[in-house]
N, C-alpha and C positions, 0 to 999 in steps of 0.2 A: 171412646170410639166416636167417629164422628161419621155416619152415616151420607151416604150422597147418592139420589136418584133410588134410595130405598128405605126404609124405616126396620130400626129394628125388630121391629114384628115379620117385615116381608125375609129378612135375612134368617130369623127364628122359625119361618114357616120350611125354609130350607135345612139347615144345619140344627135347629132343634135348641135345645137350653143348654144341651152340652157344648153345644157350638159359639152359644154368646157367652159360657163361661170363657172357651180357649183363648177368645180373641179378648174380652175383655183385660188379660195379661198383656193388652197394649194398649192401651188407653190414648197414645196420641195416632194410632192407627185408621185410614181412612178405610171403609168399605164402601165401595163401590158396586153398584149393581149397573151392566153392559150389555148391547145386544150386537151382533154380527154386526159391523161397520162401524161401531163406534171407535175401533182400534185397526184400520187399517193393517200396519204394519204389523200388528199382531196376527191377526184376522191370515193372512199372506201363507204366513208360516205354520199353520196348523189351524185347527177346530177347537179356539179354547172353552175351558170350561171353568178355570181360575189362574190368575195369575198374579205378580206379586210385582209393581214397578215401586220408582218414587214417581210422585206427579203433583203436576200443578195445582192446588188446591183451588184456584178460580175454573179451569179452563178444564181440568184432570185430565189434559197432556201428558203422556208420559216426559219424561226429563231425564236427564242420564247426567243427573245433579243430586250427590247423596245429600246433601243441607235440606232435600227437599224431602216432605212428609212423604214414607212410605203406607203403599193402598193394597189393599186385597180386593181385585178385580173381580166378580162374579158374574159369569153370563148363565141365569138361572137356564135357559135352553140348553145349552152346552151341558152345564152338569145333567139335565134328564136325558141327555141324547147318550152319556157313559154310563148312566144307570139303566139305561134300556135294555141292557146285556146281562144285569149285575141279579141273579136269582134271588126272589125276593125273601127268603132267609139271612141274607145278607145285604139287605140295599140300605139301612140306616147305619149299619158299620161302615161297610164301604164309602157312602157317602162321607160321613165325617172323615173317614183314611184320605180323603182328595182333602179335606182343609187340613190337617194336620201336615197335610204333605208344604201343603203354601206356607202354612207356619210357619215351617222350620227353615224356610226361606225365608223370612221376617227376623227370623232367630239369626239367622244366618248375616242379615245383612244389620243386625243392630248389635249385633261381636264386631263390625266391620271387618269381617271374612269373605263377605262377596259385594261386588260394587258393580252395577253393568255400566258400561263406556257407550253405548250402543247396542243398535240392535243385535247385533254379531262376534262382543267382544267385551269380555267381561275379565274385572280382578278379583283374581281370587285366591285368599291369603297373600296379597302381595304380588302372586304373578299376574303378567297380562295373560288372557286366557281367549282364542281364537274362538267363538260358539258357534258353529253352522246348528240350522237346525237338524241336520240327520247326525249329527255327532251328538246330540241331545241324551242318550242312556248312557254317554261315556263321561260325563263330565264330572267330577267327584260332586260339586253340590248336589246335582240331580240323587248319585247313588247315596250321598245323607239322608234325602228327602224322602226317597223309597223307599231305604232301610228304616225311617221313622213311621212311614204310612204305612209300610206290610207289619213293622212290629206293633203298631194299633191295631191290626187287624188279627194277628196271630197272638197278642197277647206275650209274645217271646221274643228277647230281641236277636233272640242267635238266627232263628226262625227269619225274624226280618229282614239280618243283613245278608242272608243263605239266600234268602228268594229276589233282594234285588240284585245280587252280584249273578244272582244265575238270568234273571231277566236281561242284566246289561251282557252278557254272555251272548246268550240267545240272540237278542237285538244287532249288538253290534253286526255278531258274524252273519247276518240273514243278508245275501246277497239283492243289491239291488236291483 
């Protein structure tokens, strides 16, 4: 892993040992640590707390160039602003359930199963794939993603993909 704008300790102080095991299973993997403006175009479209581009390894640009080294984006504020809700019986599970979730988008995209073209449009197994961000719990990645992070959480995975198909359920139908 090649660390940028943080040390593995600062990343360890977050996601803990178990966390530099998960991501260690990528070795050519960038982490990045970010804070509100350093990603614009991200920044736009929600209040991130992790996200998963490929990027410029000088510049760490995002790039909508899969040749390019894929990054797990960290904005350690972002993750405390999601944990700020998360009862502290469960705030070091849930925590790791947010990096397991970016994983499996790592996972995802080093199958070359998912490719983003842009900010707004993504291929996925093949298809081209429209992303708005309010279409965001429909997308089948996402519901991989969620069904991998609630079954970290619940320990079950029938349990995980129950609670994110009822989430994107939920989500979708909630009128805007």
């Amino acid at each position: 892993m090649n660390f940028v704008n943080c040390t593995a300790e600062d990343f360890k102080d977050i996601f803990g040992d178990e966390g530099i095991r998960m991501i260690s299973e990528y070795p050519d993997l960038l982490i990045v640590f970010a804070k509100k403006g350093d990603y614009p175009e991200v920044d736009k479209e929600c209040t991130p707390a992790l996200f998963v581009s490929n990027l410029n390894e000088e510049t760490l640009e995002v790039m909508y160039d899969p040749s390019k080294p894929l990054g797990v984006v960290v904005y350690p504020e972002g993750v405390e602003t999601i944990m700020a809700s998360i009862p502290a019986s469960m705030y070091k599970r849930y925590k790791m359930s947010l990096l397991v979730h970016e994983l499996t988008h790592v996972r995802q995209a080093k199958e070359g199963r998912i490719a983003c073209v842009s900010m707004d449009e993504n291929i996925w197994e093949g298809e081209l794939v429209k992303s708005k961000i309010e279409d965001y719990f429909s997308f089948p990645w996402e519901l991989e993603a969620f069904t991998e992070q609630y079954t970290y959480l619940t320990g079950c995975a029938i349990t995980g993909k129950k609670m994110a198909e009822e989430q994107k359920k939920t989500l979708v139908s909630r009128p805007a």
